[in-house]
Biotite code that builds the C-alpha atoms (Angstrom):
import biotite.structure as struc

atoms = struc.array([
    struc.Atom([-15.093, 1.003, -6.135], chain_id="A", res_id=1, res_name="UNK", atom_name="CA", element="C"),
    struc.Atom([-11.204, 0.961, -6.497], chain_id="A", res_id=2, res_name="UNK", atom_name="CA", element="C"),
    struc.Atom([-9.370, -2.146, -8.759], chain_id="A", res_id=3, res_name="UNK", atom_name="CA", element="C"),
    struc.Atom([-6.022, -3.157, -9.393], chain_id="A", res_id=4, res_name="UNK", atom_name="CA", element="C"),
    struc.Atom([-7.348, -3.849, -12.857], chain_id="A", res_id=5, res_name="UNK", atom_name="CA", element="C"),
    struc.Atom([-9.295, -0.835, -13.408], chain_id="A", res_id=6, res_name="UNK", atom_name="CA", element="C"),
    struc.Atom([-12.486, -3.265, -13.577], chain_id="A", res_id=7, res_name="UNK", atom_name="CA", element="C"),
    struc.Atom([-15.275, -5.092, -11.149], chain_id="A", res_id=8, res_name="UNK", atom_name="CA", element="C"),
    struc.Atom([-18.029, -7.154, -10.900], chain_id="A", res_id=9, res_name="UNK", atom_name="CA", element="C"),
    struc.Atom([-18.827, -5.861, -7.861], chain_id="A", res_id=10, res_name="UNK", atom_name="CA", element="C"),
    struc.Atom([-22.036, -3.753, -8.644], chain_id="A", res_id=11, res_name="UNK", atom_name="CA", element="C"),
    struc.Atom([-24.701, -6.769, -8.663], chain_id="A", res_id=12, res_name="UNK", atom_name="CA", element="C"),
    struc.Atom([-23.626, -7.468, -5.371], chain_id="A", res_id=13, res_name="UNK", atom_name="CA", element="C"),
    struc.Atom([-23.668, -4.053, -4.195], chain_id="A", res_id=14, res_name="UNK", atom_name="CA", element="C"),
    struc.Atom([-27.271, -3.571, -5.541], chain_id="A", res_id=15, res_name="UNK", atom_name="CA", element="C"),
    struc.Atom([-28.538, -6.895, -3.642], chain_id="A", res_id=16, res_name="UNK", atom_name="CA", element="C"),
    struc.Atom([-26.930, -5.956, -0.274], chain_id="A", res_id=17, res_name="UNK", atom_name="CA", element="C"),
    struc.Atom([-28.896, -2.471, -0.649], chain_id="A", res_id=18, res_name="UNK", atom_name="CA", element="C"),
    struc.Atom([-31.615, -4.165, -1.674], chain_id="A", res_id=19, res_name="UNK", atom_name="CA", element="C"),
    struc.Atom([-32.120, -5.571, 2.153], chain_id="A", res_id=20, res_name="UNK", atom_name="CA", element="C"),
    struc.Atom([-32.555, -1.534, 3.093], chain_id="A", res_id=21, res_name="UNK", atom_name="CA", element="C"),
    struc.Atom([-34.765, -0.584, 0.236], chain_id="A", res_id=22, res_name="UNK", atom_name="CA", element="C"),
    struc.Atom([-31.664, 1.272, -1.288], chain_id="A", res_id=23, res_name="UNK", atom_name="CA", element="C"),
    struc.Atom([-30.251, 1.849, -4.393], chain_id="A", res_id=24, res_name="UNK", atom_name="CA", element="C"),
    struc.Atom([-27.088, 3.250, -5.378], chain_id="A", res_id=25, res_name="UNK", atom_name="CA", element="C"),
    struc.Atom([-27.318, 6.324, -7.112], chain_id="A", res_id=26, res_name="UNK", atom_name="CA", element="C"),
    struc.Atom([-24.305, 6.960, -8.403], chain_id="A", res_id=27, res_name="UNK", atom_name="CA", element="C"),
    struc.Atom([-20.598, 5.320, -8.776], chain_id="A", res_id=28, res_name="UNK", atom_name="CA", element="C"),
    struc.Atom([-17.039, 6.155, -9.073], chain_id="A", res_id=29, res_name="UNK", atom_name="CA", element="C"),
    struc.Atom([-14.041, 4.776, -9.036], chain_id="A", res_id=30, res_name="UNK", atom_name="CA", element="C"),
    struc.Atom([-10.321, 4.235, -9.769], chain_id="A", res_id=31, res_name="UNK", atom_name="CA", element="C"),
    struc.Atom([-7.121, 2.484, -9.790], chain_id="A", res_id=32, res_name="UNK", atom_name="CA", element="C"),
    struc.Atom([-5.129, 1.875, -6.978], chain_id="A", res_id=33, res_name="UNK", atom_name="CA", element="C"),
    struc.Atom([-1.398, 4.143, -6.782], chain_id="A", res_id=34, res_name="UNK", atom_name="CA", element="C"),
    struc.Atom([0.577, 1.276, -6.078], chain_id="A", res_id=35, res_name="UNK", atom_name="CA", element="C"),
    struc.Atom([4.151, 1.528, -8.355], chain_id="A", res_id=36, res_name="UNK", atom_name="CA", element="C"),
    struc.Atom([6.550, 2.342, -5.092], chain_id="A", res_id=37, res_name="UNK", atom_name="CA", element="C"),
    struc.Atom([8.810, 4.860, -5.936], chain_id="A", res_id=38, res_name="UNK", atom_name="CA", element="C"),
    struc.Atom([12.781, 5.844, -4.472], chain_id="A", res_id=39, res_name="UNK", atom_name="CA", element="C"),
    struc.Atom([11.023, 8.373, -2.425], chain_id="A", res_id=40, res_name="UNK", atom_name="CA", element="C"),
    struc.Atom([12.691, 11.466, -4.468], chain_id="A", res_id=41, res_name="UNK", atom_name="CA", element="C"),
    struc.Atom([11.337, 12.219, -8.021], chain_id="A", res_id=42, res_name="UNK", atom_name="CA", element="C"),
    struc.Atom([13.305, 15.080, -10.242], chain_id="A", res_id=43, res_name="UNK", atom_name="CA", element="C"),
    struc.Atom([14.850, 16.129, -6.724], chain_id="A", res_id=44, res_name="UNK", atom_name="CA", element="C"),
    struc.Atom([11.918, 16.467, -5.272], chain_id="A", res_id=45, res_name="UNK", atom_name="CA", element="C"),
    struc.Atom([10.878, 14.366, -1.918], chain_id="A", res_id=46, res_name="UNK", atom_name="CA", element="C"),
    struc.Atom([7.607, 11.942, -2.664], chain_id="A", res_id=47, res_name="UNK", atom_name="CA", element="C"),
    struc.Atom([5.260, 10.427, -0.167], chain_id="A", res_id=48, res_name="UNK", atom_name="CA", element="C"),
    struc.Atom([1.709, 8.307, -0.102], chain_id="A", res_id=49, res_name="UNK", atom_name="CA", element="C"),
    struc.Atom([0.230, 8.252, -3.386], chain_id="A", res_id=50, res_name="UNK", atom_name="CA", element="C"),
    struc.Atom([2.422, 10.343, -5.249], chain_id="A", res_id=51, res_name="UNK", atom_name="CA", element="C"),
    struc.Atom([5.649, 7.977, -3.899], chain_id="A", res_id=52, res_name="UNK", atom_name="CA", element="C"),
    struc.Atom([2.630, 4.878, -4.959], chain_id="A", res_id=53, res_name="UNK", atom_name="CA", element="C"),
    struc.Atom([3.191, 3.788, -1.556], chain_id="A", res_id=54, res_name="UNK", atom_name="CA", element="C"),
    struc.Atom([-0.547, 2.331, -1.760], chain_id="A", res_id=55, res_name="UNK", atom_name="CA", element="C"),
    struc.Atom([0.192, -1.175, -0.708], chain_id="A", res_id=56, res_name="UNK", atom_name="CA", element="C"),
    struc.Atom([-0.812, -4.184, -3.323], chain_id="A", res_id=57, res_name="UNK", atom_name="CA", element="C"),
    struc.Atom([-3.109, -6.845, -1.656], chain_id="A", res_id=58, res_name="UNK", atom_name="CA", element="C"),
    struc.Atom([-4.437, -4.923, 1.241], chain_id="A", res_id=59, res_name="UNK", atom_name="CA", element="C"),
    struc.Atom([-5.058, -1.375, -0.379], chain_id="A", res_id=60, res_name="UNK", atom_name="CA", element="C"),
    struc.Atom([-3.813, -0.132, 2.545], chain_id="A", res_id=61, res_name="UNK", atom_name="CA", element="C"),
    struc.Atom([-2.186, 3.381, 1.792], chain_id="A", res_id=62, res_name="UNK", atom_name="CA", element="C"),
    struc.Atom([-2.561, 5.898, 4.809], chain_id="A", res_id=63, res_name="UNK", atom_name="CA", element="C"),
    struc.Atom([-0.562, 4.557, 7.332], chain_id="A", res_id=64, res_name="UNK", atom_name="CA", element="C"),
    struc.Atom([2.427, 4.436, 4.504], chain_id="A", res_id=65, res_name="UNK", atom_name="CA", element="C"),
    struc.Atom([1.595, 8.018, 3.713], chain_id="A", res_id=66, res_name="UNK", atom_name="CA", element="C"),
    struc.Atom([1.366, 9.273, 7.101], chain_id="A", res_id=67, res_name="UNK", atom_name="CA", element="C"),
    struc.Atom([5.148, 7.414, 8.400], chain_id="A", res_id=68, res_name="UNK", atom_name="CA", element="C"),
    struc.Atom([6.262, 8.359, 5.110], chain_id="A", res_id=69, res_name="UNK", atom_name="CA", element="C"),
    struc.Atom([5.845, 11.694, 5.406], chain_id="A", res_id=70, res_name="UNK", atom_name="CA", element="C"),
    struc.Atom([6.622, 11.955, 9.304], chain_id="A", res_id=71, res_name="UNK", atom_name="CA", element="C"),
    struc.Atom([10.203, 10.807, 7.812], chain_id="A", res_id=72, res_name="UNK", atom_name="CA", element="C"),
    struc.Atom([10.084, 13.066, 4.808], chain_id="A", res_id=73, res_name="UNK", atom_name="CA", element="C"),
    struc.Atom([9.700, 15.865, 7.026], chain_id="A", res_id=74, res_name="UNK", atom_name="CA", element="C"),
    struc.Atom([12.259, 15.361, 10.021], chain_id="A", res_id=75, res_name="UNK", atom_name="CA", element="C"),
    struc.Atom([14.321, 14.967, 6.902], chain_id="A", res_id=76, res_name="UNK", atom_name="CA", element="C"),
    struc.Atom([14.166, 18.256, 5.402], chain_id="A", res_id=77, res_name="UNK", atom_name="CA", element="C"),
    struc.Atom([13.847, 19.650, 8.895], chain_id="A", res_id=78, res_name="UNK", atom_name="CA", element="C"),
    struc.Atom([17.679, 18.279, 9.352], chain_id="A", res_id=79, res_name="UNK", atom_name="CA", element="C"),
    struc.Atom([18.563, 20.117, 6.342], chain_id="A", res_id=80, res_name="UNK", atom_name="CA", element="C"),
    struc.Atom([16.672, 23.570, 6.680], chain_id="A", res_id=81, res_name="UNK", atom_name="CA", element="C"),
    struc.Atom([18.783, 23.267, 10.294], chain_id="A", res_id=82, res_name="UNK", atom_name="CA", element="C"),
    struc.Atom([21.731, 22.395, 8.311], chain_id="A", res_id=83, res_name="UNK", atom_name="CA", element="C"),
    struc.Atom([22.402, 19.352, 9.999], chain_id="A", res_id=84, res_name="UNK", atom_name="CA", element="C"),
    struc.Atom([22.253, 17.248, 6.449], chain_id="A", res_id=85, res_name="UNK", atom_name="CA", element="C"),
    struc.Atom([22.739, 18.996, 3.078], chain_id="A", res_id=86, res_name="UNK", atom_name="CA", element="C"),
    struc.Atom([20.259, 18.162, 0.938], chain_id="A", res_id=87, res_name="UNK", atom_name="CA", element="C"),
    struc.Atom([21.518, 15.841, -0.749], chain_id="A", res_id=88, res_name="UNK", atom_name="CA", element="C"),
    struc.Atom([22.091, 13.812, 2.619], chain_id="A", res_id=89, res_name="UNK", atom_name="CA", element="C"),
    struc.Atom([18.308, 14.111, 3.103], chain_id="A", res_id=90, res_name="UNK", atom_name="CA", element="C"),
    struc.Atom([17.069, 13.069, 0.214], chain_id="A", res_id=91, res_name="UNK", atom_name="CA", element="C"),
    struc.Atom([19.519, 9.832, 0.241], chain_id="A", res_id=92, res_name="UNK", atom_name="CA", element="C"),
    struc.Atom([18.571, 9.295, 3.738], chain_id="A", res_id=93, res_name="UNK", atom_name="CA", element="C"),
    struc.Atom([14.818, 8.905, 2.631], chain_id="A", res_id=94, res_name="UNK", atom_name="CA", element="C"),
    struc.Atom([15.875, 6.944, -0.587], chain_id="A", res_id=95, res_name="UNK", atom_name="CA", element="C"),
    struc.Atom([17.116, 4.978, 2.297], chain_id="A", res_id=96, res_name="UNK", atom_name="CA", element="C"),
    struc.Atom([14.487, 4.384, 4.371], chain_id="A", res_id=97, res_name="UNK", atom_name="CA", element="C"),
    struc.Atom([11.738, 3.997, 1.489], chain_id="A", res_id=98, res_name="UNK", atom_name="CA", element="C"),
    struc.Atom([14.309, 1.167, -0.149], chain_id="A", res_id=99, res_name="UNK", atom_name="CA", element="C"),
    struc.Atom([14.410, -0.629, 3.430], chain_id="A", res_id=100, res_name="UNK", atom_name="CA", element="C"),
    struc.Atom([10.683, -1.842, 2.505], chain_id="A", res_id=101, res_name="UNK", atom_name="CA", element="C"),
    struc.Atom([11.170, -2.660, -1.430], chain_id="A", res_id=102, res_name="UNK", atom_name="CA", element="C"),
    struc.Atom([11.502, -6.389, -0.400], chain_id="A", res_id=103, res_name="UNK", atom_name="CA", element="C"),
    struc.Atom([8.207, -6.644, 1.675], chain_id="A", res_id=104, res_name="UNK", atom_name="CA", element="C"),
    struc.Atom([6.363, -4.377, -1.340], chain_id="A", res_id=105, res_name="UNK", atom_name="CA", element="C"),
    struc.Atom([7.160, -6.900, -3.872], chain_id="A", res_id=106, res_name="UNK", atom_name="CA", element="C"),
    struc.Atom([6.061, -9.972, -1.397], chain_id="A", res_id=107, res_name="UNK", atom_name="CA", element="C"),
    struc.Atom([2.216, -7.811, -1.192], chain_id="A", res_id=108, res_name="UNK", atom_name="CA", element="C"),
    struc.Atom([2.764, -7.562, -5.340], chain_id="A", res_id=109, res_name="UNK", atom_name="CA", element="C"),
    struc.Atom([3.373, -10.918, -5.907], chain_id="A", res_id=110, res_name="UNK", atom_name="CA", element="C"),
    struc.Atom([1.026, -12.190, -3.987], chain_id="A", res_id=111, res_name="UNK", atom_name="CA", element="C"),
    struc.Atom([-1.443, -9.643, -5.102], chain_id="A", res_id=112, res_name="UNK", atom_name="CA", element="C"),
    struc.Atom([-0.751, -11.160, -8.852], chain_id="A", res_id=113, res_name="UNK", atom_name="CA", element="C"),
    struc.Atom([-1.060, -14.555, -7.132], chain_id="A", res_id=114, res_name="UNK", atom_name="CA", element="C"),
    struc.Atom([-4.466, -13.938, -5.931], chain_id="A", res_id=115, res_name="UNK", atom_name="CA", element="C"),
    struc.Atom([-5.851, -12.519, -9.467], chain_id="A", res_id=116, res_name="UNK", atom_name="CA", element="C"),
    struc.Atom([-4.934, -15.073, -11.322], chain_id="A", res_id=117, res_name="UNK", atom_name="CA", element="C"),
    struc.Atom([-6.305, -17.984, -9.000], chain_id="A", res_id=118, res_name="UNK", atom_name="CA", element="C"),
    struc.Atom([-9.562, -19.633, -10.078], chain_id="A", res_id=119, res_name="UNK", atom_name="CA", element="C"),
    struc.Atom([-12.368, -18.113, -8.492], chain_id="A", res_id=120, res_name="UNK", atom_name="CA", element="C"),
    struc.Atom([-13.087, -21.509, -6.263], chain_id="A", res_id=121, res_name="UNK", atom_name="CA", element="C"),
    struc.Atom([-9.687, -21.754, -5.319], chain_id="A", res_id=122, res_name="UNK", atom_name="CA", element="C"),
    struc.Atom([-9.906, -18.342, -3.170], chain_id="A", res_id=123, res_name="UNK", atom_name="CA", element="C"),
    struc.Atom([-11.464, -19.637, -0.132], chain_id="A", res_id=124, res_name="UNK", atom_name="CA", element="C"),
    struc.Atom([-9.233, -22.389, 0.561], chain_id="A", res_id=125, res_name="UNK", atom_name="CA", element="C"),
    struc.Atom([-5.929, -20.661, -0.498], chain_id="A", res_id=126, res_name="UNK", atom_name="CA", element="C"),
    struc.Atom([-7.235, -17.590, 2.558], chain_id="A", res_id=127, res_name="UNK", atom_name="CA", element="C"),
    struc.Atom([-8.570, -19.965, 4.645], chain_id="A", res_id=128, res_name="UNK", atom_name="CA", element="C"),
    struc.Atom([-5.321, -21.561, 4.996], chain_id="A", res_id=129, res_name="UNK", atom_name="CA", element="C"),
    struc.Atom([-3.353, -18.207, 5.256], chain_id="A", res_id=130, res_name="UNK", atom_name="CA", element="C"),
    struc.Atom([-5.459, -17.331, 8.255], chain_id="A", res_id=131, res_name="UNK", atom_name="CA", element="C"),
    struc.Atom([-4.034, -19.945, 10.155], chain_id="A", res_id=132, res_name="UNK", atom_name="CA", element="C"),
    struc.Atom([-2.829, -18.063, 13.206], chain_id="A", res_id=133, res_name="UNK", atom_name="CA", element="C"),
    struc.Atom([0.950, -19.179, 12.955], chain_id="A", res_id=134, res_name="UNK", atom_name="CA", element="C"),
    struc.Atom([0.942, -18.113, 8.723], chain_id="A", res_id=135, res_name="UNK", atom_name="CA", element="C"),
    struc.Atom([-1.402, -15.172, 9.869], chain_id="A", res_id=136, res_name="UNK", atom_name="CA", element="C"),
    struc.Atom([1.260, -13.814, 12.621], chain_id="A", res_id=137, res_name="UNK", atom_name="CA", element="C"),
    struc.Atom([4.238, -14.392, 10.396], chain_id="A", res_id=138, res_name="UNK", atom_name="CA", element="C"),
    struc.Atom([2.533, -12.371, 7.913], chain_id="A", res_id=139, res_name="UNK", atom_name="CA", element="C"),
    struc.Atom([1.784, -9.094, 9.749], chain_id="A", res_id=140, res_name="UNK", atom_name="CA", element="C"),
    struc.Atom([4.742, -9.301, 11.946], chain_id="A", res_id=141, res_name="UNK", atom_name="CA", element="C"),
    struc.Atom([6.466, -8.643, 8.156], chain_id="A", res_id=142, res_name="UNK", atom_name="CA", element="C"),
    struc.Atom([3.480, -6.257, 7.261], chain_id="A", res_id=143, res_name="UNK", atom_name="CA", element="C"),
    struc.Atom([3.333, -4.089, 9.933], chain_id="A", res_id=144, res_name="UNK", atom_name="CA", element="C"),
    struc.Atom([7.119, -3.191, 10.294], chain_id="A", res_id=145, res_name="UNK", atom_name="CA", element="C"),
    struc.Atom([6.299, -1.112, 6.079], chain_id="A", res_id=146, res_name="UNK", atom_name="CA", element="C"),
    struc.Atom([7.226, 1.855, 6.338], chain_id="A", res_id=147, res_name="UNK", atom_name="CA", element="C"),
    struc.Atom([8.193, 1.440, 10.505], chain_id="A", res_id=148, res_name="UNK", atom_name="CA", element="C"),
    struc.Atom([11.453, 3.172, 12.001], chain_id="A", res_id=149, res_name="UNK", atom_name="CA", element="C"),
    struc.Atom([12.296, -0.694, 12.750], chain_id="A", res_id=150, res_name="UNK", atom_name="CA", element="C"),
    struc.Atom([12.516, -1.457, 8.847], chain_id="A", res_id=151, res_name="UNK", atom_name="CA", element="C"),
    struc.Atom([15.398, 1.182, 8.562], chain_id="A", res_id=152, res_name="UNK", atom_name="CA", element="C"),
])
């Protein structure tokens, strides 16, 4: 079970949906979410997926960040073990293209703190009118393009 708050209620409702397969859980872990979004380049050194906290708030969603992330990272180096870029060209070239999505990062954090603090019986209504297709298209036209060679 993973939380942005490091706590959930989540178990009851785990047990009773086992319960309809005569199943228990038997054991549980968690942990917290890497979201934080870094520059990309920490002490010199080039930073991608979970260590960069490119975990996205909202969704969770953290491998496809980690994966273009690091496709980047590495042309980028490539470039300067070529010596086409010196390193310091590389690593502001990835400070660069991790920047281009700050914007869109703090629109999923805001509306990741939006969400928590909402009254439990205002949930439904507040996502059933965000999946209204025109809201709904708008919003992962913007989503999609984290971390894409189109937001640099």
């Amino acid at each position: 079970m993973l939380s942005y708050r490091g706590r959930t209620k989540l178990l009851p409702a785990l047990e009773q949906f086992m319960a309809r397969f005569d199943a228990r859980p038997e054991g549980r872990h968690g942990g917290y979410l890497a979201t934080g979004w870094t520059s990309g380049v920490v002490d010199g050194v080039f930073v991608a997926g979970d260590a960069a906290g490119h975990c996205l708030p909202l969704s969770g969603e953290g491998i496809r960040t980690a994966v273009l992330a690091g496709m980047r990272c590495g042309e980028l180096i490539q470039q300067a073990l070529d010596g086409r870029l010196s390193l310091a060209q590389a690593q502001a070239a990835y400070r660069a293209y991790v920047a281009a999505d700050r914007r869109r990062y703090r629109g999923l954090l805001w509306g990741n703190v939006l969400l928590l603090g909402l009254p439990q019986r205002w949930v439904g209504p507040a996502a059933a009118v965000l999946a209204k297709p025109a809201i709904r298209r708008r919003f992962f036209e913007s989503y999609l393009r984290i971390g894409s060679a189109a937001a640099v």
